[in-house]
Backbone bond lengths (Angstrom), bond angles and torsions (degrees), N, CA, C in turn:
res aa  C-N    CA-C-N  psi(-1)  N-CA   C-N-CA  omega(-1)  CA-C   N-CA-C  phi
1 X - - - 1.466 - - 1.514 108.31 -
2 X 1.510 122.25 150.13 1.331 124.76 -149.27 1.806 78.71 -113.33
3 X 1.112 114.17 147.76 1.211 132.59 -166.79 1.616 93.00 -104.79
4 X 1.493 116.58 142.72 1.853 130.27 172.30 1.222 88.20 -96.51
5 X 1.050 107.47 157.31 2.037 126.79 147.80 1.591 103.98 -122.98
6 X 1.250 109.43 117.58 1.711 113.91 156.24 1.071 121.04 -65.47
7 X 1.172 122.59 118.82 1.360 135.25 167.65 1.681 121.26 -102.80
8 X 1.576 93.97 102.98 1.724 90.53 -178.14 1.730 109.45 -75.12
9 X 1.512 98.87 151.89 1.428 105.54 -150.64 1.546 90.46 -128.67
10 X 1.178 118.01 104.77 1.635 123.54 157.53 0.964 118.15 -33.68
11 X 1.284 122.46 125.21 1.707 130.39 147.68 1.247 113.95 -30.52
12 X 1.274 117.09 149.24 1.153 122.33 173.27 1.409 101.02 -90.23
13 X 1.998 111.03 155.28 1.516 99.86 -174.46 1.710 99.52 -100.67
14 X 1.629 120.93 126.95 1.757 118.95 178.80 1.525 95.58 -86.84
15 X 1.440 106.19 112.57 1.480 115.23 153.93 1.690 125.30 -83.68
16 X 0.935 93.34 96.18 1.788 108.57 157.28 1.143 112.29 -9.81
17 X 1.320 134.61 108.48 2.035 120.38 165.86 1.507 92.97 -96.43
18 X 1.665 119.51 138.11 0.933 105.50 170.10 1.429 127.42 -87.79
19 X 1.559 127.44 167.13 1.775 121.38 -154.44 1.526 98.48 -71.91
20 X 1.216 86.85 158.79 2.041 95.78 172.58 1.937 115.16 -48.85
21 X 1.553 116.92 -44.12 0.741 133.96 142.92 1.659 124.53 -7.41
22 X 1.633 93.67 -75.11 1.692 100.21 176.09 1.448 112.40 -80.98
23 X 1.576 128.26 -42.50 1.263 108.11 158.09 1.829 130.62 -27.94
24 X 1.322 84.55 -60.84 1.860 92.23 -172.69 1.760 118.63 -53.81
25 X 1.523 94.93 -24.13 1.478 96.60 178.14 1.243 113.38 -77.75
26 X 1.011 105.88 -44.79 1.860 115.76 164.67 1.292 121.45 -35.52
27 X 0.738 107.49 -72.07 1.443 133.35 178.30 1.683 92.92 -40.80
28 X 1.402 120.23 -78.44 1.788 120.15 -173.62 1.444 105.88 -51.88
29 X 1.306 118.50 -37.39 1.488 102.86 175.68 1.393 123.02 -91.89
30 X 1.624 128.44 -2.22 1.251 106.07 148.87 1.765 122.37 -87.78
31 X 1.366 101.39 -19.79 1.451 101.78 169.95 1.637 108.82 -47.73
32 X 0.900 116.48 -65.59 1.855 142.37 -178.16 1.637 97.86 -44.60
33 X 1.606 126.20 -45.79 1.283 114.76 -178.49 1.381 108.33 -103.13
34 X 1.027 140.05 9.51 1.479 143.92 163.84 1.576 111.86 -85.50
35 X 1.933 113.76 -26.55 1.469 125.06 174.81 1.634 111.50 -78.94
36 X 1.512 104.38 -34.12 1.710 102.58 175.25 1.339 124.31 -80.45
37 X 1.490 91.43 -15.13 2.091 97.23 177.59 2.056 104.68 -66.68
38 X 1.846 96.40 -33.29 1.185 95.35 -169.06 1.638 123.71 -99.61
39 X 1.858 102.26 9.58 1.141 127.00 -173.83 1.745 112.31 -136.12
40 X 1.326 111.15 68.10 1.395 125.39 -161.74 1.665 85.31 -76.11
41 X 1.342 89.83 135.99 1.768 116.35 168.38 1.551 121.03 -82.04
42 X 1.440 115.22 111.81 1.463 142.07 -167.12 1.997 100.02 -88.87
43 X 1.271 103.58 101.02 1.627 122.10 176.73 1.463 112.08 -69.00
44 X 1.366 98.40 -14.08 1.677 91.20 166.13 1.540 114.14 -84.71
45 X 1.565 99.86 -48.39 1.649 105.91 -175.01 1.826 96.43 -70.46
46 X 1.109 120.48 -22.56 1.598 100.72 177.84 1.445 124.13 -63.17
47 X 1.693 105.51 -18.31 1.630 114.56 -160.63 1.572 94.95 -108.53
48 X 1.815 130.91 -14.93 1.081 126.07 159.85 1.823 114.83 -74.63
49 X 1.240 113.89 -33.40 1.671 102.21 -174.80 1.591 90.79 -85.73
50 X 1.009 131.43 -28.96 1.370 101.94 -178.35 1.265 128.50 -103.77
51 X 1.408 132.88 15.82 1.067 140.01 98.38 1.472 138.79 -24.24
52 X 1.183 107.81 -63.55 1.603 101.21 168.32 1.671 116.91 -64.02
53 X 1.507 129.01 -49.94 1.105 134.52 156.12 1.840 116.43 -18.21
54 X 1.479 100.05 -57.30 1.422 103.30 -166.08 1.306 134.57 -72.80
55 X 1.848 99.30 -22.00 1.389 121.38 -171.01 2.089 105.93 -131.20
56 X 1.805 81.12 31.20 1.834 90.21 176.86 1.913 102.21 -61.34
57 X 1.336 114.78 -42.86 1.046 112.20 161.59 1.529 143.20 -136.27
58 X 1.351 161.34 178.10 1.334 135.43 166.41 1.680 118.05 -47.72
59 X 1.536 122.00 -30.99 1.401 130.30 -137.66 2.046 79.79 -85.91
60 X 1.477 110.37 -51.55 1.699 124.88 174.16 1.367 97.71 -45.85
61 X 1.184 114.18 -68.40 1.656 115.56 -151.63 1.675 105.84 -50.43
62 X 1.825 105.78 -41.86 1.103 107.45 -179.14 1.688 128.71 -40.40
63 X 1.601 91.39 -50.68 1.365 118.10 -162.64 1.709 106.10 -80.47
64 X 1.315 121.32 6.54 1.437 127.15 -178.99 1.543 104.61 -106.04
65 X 0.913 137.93 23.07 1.765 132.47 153.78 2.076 103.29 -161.70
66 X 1.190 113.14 150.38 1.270 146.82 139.98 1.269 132.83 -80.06
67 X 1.563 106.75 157.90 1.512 116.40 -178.07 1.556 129.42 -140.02
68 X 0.887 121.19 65.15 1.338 111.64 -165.45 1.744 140.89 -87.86
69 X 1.228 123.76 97.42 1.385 117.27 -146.05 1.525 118.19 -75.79
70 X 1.224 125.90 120.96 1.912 114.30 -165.62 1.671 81.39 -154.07
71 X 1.426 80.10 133.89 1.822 126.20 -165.51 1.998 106.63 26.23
72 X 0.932 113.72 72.35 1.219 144.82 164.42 1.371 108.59 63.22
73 X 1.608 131.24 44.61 0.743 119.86 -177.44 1.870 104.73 -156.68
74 X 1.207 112.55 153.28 1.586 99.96 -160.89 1.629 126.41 -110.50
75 X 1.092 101.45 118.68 1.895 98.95 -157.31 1.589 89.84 -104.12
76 X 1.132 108.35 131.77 1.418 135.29 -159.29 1.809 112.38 -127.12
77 X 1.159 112.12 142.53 1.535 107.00 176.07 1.969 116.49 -173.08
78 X 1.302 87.51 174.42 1.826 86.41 177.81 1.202 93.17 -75.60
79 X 2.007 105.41 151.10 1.239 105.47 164.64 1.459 116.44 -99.87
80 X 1.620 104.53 -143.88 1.874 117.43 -176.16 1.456 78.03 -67.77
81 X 1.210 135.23 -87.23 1.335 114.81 -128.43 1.665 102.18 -92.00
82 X 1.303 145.87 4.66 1.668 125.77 132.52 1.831 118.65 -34.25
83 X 1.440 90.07 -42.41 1.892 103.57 -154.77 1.886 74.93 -72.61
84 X 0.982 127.04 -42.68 1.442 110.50 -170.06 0.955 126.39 -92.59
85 X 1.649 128.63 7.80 1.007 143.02 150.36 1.729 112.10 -78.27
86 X 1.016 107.11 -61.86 1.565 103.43 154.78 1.692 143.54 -22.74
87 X 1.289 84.34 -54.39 1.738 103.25 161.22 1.306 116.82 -44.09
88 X 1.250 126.24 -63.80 1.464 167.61 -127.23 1.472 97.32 -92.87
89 X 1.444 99.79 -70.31 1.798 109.58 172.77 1.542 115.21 -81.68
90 X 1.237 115.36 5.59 1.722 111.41 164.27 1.226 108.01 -86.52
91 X 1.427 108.76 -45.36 1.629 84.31 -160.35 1.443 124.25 106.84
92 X 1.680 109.23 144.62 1.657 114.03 167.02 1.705 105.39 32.20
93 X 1.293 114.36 42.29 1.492 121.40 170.73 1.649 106.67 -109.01
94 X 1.381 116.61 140.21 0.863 117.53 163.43 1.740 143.96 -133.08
95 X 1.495 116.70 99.95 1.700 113.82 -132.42 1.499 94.76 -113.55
96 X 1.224 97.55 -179.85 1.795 107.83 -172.20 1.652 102.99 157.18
97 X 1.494 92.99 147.74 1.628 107.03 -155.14 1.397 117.03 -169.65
98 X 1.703 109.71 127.15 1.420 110.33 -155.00 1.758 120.00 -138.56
99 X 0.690 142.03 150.03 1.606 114.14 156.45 1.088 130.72 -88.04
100 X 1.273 99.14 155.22 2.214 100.07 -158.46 1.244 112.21 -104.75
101 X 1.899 108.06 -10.84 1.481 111.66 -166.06 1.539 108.32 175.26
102 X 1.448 117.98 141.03 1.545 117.01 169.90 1.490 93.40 -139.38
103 X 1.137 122.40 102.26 1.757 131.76 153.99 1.324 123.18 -73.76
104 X 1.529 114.73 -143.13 1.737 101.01 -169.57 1.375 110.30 -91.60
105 X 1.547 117.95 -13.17 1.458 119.93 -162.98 1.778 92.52 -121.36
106 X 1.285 120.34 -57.65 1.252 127.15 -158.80 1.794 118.45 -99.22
107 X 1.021 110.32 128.80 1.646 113.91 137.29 1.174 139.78 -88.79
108 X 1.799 130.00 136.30 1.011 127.72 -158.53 1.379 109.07 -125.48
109 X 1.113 140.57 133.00 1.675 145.27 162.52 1.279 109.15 -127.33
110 X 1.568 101.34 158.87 1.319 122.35 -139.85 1.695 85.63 -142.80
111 X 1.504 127.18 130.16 1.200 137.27 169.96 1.663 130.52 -134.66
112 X 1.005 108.93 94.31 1.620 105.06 173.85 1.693 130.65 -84.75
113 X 1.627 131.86 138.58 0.813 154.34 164.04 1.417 129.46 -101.44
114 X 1.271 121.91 107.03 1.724 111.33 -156.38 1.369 78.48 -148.87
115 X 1.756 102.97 127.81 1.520 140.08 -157.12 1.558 83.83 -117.37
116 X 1.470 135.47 123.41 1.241 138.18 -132.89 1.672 72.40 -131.53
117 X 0.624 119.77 -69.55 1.952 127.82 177.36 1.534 100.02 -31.19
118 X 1.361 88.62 -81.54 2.041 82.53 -166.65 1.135 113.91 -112.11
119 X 1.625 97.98 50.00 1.820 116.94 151.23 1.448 95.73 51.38
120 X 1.304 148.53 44.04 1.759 133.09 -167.91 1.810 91.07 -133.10
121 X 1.123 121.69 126.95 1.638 144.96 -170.61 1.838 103.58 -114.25
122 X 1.011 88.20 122.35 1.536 94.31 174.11 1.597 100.58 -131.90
123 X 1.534 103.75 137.45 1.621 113.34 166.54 1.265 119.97 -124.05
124 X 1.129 119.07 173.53 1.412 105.40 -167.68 1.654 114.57 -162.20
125 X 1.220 138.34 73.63 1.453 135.43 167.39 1.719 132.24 -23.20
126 X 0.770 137.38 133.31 1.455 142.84 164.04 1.532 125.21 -124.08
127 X 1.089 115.12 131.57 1.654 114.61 -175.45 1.483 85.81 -122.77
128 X 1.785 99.45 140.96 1.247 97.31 147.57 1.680 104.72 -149.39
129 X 1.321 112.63 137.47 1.339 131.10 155.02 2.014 129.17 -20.59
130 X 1.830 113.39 103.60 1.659 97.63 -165.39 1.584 74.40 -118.03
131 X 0.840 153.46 120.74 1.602 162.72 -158.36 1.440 104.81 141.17
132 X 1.321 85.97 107.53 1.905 88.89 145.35 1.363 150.56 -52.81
133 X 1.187 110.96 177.41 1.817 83.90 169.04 1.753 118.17 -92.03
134 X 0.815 121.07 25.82 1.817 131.49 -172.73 1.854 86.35 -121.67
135 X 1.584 113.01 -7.54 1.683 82.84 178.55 1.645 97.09 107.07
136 X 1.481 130.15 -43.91 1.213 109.23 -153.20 1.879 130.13 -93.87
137 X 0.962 110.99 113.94 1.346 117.78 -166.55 1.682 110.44 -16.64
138 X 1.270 126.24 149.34 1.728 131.65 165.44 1.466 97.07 -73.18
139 X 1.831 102.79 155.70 0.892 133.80 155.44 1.507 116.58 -31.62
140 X 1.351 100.44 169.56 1.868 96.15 176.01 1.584 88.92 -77.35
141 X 1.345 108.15 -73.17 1.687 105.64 174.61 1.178 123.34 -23.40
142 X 1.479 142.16 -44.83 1.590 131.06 -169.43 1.638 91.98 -95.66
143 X 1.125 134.00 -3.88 1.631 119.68 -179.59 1.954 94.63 -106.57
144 X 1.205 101.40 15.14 1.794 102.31 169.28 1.795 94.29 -96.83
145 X 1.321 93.83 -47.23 1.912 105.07 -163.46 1.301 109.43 -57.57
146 X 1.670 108.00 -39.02 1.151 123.04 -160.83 2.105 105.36 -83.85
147 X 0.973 106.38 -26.87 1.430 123.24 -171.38 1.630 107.42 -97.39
148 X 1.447 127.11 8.00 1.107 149.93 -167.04 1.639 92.04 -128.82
149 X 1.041 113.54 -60.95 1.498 109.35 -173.63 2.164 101.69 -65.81
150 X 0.879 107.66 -53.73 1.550 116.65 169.57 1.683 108.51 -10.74
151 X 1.774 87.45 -72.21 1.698 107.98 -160.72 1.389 88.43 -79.34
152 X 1.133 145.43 -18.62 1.624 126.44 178.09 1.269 108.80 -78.05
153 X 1.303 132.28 -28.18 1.642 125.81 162.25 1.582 115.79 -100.74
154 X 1.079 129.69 15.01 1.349 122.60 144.91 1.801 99.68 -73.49
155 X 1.468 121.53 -73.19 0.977 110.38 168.21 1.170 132.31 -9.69
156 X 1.652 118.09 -90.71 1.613 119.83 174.99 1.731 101.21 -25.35
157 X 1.775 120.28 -81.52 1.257 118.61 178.01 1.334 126.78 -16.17
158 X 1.355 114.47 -61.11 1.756 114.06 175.37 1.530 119.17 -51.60
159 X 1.822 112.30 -51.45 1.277 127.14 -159.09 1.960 90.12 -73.45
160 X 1.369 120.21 -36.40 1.598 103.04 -155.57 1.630 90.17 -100.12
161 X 1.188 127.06 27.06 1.623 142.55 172.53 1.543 115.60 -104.39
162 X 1.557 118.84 -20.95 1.201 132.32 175.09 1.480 113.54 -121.02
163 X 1.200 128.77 -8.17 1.604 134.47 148.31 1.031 92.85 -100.50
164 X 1.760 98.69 142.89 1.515 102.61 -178.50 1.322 103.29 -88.99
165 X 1.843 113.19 152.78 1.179 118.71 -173.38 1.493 118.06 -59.68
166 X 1.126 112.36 -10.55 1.700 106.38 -173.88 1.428 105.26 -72.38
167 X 0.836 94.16 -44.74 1.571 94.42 -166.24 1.431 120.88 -55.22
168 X 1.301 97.90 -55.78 1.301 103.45 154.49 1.436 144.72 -70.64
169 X 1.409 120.70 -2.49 0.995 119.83 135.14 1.853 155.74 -60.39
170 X 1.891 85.87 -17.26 1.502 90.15 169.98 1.591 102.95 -95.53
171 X 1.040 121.51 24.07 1.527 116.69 -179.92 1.584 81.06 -100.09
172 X 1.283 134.47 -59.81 1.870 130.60 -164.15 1.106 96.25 -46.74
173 X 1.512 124.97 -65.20 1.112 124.19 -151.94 1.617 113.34 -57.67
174 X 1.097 112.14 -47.30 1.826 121.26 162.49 1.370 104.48 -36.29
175 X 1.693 109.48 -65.51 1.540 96.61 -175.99 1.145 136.95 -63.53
176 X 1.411 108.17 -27.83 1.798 124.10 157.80 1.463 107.75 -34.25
177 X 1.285 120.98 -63.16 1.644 131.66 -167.23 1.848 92.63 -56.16
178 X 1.560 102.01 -61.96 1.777 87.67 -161.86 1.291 113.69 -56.69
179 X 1.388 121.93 -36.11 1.426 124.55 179.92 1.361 118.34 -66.61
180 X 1.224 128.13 -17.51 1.228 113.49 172.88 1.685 102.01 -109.24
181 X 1.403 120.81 0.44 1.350 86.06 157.77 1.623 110.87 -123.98
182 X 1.600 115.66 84.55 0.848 144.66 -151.06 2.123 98.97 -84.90
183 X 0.931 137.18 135.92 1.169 129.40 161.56 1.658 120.55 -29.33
184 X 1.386 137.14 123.67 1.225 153.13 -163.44 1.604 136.16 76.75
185 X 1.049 126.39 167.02 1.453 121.69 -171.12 1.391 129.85 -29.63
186 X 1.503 140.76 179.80 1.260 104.92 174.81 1.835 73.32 -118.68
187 X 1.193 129.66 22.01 1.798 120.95 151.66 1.180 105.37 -90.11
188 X 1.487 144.39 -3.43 1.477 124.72 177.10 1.572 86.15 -108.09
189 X 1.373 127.72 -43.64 1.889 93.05 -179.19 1.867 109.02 -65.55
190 X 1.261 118.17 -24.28 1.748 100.42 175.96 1.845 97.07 -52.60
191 X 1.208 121.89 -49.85 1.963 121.54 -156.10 1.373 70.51 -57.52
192 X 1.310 123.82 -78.24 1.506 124.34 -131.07 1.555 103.09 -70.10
193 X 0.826 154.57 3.33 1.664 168.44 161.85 1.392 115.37 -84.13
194 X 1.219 99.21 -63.46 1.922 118.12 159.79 1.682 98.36 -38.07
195 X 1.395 136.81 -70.27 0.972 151.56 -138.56 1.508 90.67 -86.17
196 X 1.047 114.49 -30.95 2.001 114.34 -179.15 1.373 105.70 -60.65
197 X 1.243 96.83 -73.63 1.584 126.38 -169.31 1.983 98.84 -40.90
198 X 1.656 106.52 -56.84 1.615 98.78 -170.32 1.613 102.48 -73.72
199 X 1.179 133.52 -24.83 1.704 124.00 156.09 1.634 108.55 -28.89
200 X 1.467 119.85 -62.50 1.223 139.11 -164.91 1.514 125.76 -71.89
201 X 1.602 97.12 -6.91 1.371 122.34 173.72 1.452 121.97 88.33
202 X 1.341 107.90 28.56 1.478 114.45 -149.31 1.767 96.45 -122.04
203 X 1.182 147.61 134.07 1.528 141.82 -147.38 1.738 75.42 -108.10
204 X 1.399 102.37 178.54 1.424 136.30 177.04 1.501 111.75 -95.12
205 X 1.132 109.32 -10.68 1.505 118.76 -175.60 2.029 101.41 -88.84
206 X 1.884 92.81 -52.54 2.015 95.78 168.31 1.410 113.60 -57.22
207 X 1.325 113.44 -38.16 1.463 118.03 -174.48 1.497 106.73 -60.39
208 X 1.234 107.99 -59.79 1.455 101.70 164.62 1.264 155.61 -55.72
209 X 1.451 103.76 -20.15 1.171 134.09 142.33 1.358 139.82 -45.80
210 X 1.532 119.20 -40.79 1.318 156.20 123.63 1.688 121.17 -5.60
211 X 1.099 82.93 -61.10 1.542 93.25 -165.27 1.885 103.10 -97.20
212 X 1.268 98.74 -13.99 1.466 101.96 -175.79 1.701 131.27 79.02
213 X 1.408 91.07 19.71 1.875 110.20 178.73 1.361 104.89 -107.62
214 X 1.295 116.61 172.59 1.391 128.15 -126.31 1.811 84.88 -125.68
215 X 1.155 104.98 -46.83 1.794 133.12 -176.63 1.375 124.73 -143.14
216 X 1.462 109.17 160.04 1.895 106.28 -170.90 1.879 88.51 -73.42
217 X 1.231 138.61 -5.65 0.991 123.22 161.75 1.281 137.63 -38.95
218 X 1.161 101.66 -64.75 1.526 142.23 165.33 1.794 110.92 -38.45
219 X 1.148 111.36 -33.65 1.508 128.60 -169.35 1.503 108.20 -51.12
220 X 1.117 151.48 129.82 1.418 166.04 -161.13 1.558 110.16 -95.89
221 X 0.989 118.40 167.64 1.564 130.00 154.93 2.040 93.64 -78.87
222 X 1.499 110.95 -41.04 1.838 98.01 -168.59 1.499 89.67 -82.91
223 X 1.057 132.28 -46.92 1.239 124.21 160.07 1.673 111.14 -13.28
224 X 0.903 127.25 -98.93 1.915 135.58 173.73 1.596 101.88 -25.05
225 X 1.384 116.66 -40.56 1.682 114.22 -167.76 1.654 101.14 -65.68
226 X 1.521 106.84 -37.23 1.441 137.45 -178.56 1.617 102.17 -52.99
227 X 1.570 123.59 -72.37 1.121 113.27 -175.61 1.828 126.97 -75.44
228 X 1.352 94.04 -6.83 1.517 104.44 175.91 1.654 96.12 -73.33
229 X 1.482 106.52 -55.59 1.972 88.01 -174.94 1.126 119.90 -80.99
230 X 1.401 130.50 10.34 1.219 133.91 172.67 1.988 106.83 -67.96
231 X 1.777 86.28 -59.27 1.738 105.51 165.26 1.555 130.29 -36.30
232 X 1.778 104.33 -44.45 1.363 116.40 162.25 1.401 125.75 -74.62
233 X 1.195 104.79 -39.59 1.956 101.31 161.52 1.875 111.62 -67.66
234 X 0.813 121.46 0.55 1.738 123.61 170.23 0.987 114.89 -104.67
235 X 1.245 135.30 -32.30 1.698 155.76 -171.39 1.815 96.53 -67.95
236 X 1.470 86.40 -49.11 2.096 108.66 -157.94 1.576 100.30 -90.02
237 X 1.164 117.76 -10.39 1.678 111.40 -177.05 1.542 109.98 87.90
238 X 0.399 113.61 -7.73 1.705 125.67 177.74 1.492 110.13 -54.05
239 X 1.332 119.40 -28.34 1.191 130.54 170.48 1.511 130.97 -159.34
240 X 1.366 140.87 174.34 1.404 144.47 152.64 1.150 133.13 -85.24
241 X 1.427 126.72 173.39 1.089 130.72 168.93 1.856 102.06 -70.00
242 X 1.496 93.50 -62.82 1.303 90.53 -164.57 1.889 110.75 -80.15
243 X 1.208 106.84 7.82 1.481 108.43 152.04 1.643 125.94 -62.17
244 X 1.621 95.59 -63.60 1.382 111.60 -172.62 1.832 110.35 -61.83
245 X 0.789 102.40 -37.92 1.522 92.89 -164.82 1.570 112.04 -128.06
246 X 1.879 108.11 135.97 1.455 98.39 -162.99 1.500 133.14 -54.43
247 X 1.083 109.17 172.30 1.773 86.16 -176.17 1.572 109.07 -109.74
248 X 1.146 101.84 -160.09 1.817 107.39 -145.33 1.395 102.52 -137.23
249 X 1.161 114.64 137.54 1.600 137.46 -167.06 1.611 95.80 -71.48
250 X 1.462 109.41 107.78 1.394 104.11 168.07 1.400 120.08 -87.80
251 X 1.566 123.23 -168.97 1.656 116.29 174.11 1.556 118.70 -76.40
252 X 1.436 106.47 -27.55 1.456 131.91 168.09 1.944 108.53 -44.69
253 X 1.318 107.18 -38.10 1.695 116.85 -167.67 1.434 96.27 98.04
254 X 1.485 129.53 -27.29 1.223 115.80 -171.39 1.772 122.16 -82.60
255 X 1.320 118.43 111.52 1.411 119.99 174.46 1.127 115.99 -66.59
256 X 1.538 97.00 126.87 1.471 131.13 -161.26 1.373 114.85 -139.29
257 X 1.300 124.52 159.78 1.749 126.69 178.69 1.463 102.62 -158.09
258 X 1.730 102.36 146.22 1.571 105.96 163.56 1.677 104.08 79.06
259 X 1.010 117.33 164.68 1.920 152.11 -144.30 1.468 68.49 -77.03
260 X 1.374 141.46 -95.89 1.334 140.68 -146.25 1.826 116.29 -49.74
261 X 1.030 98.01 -40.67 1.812 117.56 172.02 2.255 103.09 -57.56
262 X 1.433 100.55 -51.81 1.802 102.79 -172.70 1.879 94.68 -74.39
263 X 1.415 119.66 -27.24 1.545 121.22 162.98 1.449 121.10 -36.37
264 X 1.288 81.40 -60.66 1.811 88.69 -169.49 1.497 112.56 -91.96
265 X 1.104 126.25 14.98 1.531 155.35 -153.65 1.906 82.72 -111.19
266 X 0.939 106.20 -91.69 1.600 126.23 173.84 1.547 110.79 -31.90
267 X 0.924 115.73 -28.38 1.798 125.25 -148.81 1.681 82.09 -100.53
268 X 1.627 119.95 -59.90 1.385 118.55 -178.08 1.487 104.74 -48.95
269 X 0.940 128.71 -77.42 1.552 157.69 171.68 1.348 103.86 -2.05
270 X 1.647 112.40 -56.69 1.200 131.90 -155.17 1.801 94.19 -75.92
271 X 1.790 100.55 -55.82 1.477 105.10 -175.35 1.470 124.80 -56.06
272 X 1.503 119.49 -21.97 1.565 135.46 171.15 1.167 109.94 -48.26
273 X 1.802 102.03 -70.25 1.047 110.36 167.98 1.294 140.18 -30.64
274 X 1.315 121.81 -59.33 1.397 142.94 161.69 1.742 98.89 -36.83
275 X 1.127 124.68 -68.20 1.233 134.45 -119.85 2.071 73.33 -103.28
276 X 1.380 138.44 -24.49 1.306 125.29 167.36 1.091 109.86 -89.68
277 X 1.316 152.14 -20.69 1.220 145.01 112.82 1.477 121.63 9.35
278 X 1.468 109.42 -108.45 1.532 112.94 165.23 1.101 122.44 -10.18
279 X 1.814 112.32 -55.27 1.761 104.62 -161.94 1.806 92.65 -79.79
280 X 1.555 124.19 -42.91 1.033 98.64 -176.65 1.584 131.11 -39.54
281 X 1.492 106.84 -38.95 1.636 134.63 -173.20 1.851 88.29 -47.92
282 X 1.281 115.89 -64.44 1.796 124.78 -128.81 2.211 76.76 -81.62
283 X 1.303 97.35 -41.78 1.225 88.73 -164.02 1.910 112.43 -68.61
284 X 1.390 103.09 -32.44 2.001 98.63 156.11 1.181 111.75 -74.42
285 X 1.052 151.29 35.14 1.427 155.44 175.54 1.733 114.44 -162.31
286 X 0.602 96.52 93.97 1.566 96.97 169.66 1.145 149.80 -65.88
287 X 1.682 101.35 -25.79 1.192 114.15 161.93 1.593 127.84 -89.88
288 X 1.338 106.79 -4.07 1.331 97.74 169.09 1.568 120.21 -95.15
């Protein structure tokens, strides 16, 4: 009898090719970091273009910082479009930003910042709230707006996490100055501010309140810088109406503020009505 020998037989090893897809990305991002090794970024010229960029006019300068006032004191910062002016004049940056998720209460975005120079990745999450206050989910439309506003401050977050904040902070502060000293009186920007705010449903009495003055007398030139970034944190999502400012004793007993608060104000009102109606009805009629 002829004798076998077993011969154990290795697996073969399956190498992965990666998809055209992942090639191509490769490829742009070493192209992209092989161009910044050979295109080193100048911190002087970064703080001259974006400077000039920021304060090309009053309407820009405006729109480059926020203000938001919580428990009497005022936290201030660059906004979306500083952080994207920033971007722009840094350089060898490389960003991108998505949403990761909308469930029953929340939206989520997702933002990356990748510093192609000194290899440093920053990410950055955002939640934001599509529920009302009764509980009931947003529209498809306001959970687009709302999920748009999300990823625009994850964004900012990532991008002003990999430039260092200083820098960009003496660019706000510049724009602070032009914006508040904006062409004309500083009594026609109090009307014309005054006049924002009561569009927005907000009295002259909260506004004043706000700012912590007594009268539009009282009102500042930082004062105006004050209600301009208040405007840009509302514009940017950053805040509410009925966030920012306290709310107001309705007829209901329930404290309420802002266009959505006199909504549901009306809506009760309406249902009372209805509903004293009826009983008057059932009670002249008996049989119904």
């Amino acid at each position: 009898m002829t004798d076998v020998s077993l011969v154990a037989i290795e697996p073969a090893e399956v190498i992965e090719q990666p998809s055209a897809i992942e090639q191509i990305t490769r490829g742009e991002v070493d192209l992209q970091v092989s161009t910044a090794k050979r295109y080193p970024r100048s911190i002087e010229r970064f703080k001259q273009h974006a400077m000039a960029m920021a304060v090309k006019n009053v309407e820009v300068a405006k729109s480059c910082f926020y203000v938001l006032p919580r428990g009497g004191k005022r936290l201030e910062g660059p906004s979306i479009r500083l952080a994207e002016i920033a971007a722009v004049c840094w350089g060898n940056l490389r960003c991108d930003v998505r949403i990761l998720d909308a469930d029953a209460t929340m939206v989520t975005a997702q933002a990356t910042a990748w510093d192609l120079e000194t290899n440093v990745l920053i990410r950055r999450e955002t939640k934001r709230r599509i529920t009302d206050r009764s509980g009931r989910r947003f529209s498809d439309d306001m959970i687009v707006v709302t999920g748009n506003a999300a990823a625009a401050i994850a964004l900012r977050n990532s991008i002003l996490t990999v430039i260092p904040r200083a820098y960009v902070l003496d660019v706000m502060e510049h724009c602070k100055r032009v914006a508040a000293g904006e062409r004309g009186t500083l009594d026609q920007a109090k009307v014309k501010w005054m006049a924002w705010f009561e569009k927005q449903g907000v009295s002259k009495a909260r506004v004043l309140e706000l700012l912590g003055r007594t009268g539009a007398e009282d009102i500042t030139i930082e004062d105006i810088a004050t209600l301009q970034g208040v405007s840009t944190a509302l514009s940017e999502g950053e805040t509410t109406i009925d966030e920012l400012f306290a709310p107001a004793e309705l007829t209901d007993g329930v404290k309420r503020f802002g266009f959505k608060a006199r909504q549901e104000a009306k809506e009760k009102a309406e249902a009372a009505t209805a509903a004293e109606t009826e009983t008057t009805s059932q009670q002249q009629d008996p049989n119904k």
